[in-house]
N, C-alpha and C positions, 0 to 999 in steps of 0.2 A: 552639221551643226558646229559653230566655233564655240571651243569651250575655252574660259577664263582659267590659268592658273591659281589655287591656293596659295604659294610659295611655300607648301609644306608635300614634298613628296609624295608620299604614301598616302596622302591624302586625296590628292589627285589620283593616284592610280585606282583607290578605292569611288571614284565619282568620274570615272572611264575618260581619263586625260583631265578634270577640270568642272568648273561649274559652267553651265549652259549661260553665254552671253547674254544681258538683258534681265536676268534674272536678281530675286531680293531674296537674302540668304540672310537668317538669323542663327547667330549662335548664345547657346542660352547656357546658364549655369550659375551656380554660387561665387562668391571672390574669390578668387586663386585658382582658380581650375584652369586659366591659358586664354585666357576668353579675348583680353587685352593683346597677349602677343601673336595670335593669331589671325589679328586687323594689322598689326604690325608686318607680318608674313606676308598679305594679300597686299598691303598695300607697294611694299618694297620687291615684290615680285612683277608688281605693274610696271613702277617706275623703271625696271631694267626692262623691259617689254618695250617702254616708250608711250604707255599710258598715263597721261595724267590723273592725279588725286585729288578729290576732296576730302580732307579729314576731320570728320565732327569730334572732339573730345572732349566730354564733360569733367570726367575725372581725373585730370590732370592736368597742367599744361603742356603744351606740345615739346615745350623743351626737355621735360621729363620725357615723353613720348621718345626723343630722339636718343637720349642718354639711355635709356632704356635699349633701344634699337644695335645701340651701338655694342653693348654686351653682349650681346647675342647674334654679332656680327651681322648685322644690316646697319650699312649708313645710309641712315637719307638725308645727312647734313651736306651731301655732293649732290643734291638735287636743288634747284633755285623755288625757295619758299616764300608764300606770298599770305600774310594774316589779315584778314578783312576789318581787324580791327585796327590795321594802319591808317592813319590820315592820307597819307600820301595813294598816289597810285601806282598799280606794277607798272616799273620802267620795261620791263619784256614780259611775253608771257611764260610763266610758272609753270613747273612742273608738279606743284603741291599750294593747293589751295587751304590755309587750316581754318576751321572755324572751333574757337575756343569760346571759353564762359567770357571774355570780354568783347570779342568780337559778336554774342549773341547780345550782349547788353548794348550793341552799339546800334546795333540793328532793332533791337528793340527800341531803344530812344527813337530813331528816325522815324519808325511804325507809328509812335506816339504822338511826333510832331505833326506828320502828315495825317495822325485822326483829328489833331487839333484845328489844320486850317480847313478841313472838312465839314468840321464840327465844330464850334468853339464854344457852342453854349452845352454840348454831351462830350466831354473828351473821353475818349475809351483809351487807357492804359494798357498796356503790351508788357510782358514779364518777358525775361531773359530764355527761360527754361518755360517757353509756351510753345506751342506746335507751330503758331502761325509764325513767331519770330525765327523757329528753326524751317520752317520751307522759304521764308526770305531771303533768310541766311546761304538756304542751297541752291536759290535761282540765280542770288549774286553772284554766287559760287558760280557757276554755268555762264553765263554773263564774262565772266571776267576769262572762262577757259577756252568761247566761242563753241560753245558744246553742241548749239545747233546747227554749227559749221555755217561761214558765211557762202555766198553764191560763188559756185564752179568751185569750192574746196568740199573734199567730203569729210564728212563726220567721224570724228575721232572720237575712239571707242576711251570713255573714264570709268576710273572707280572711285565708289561713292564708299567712304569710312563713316559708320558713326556709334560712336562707344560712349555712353551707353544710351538705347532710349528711353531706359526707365527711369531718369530724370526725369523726361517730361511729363510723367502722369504721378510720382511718385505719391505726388497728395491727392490723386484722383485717378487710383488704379480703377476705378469702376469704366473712365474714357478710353483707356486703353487701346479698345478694338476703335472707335471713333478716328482717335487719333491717328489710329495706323492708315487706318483706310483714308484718311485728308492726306498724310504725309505721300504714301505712294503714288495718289491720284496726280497732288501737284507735281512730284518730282521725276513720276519714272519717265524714263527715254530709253527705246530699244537700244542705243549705246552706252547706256550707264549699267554696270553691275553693281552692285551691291550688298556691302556685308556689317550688319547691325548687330550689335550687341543685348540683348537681353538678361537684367540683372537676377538672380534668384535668394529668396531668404534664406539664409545657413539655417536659421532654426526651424522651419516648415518643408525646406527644399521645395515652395511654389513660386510662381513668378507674382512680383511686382505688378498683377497688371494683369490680364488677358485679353490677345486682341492680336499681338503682333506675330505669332504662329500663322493667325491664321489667312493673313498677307502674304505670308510668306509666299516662295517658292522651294523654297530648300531649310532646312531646321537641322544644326548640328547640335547634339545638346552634348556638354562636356561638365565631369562632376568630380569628386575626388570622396573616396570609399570614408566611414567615421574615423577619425582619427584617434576616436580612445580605445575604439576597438581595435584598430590596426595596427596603431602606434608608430605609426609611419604617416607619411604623405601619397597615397596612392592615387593617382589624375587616370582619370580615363574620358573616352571621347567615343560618340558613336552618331553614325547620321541616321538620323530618324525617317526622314523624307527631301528627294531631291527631283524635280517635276523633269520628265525626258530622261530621264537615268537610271540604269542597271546597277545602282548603286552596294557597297556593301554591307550588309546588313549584321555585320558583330563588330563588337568594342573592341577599340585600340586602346592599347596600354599607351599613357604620354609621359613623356620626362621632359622637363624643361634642361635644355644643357646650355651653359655660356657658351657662346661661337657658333649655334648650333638655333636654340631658341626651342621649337616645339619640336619632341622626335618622336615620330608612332606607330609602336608597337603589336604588329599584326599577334590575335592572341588565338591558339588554337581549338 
């Protein structure tokens, strides 16, 4: 079985080299716990591999995403990025496909126009942060990367970024499980890996939502202990379930370090 790098260590060794290719990995937690640099890790572990990225980012721009990157020593400003909310088209092909909140609003608009000459007397409207806009947005994505490999080239192995998806149901965490199940139908391909973010409430510590666990194939969940009791910042991480894997089963202690990003700490 080829297994995908995390681009965090110890994390792999704890998931026997890697996550199982083909696979949809959610990591889930509250803000702060690493959830964000951790799609950062996986993604910039690709890129040195020679796999190309799609990176969905709702909370942020991607420029943040890079600056961010850069502190914790991954550049992927040396990788040739391509935003779908360019008018233009890529003069080569990319090593990093981003789909941001305007790149989804643009695909949204076009969703809209083409329900209109479909339909001109019912136009259905397309939101930015809707499910159908974001599986458009990653078929474009695919499209633009040749992800189903053209004839007599073989299929190159991508990863799929997208942080977070509890945007998309956030006003409709009851869809959830819906949404996940249309997202993965349209977009899996045994060459795509996959690693989503899942947001949680600091003040209930549940998710946003239920549904997208249970798509999953692998569920990292990463949380950080109360902070008025601890009076510190203490992050930890544990894999909960990883499908084909002798995974391990106790919590890493995490530290975020500049140069360094997520470091995890086998606890005895």
């Amino acid at each position: 079985m080829k297994r995908i790098s995390t681009g965090v260590e110890e994390l792999d060794r704890a998931l026997e080299g890697g996550i199982p290719q083909g696979s949809w990995v959610v990591a889930t937690g509250e803000p702060g716990v690493g959830k964000s640099i951790l799609c950062i890790h996986f993604a910039y572990a690709g890129l040195r591999a020679g796999d190309p990225v799609v990176y969905v980012t709702t909370e942020q721009e991607f420029r943040d995403v890079m600056e961010q990157a850069k502190q914790l020593g991954m550049d992927l400003a040396q990788y040739a990025a391509y935003n779908i909310a360019w008018r233009k088209e890529p003069e080569e092909l990319p090593e990093i496909v981003v789909i941001d909140i305007f790149g989804l609003l643009k695909v949204a608009r076009q969703l809209t126009e083409r329900a209109r000459e479909e339909s001109p007397e019912k136009v259905r409207r397309y939101a930015a942060l809707s499910i159908d806009t974001l599986i458009e947005a990653i078929n474009e994505a695919y499209k633009i990367l040749a992800v189903a490999g053209e004839r007599g080239t073989p299929e190159r192995h991508v990863r799929l970024v997208i942080d977070s998806m509890s945007a998309f149901w956030v006003d409709k965490p009851v869809m959830a499980r819906k949404y996940s199940y249309q997202l993965k139908i349209a977009t899996h391909r045994d060459n795509v890996t996959a690693l989503l973010t899942s947001q949680y409430a600091p003040t209930t510590r549940q998710a946003y939502g239920f549904g997208l666990e249970h798509i999953a194939d692998g569920v990292i969940h990463m949380w950080m202990d109360e902070v008025e009791t601890a009076k510190e910042v203490r992050r930890w991480l544990i894999i909960k379930k990883m499908r084909m894997t002798a995974h391990e089963t106790k919590a890493f202690k995490v530290r975020i370090e500049s140069g360094r990003g997520l470091v995890l700490e086998k606890i005895s």
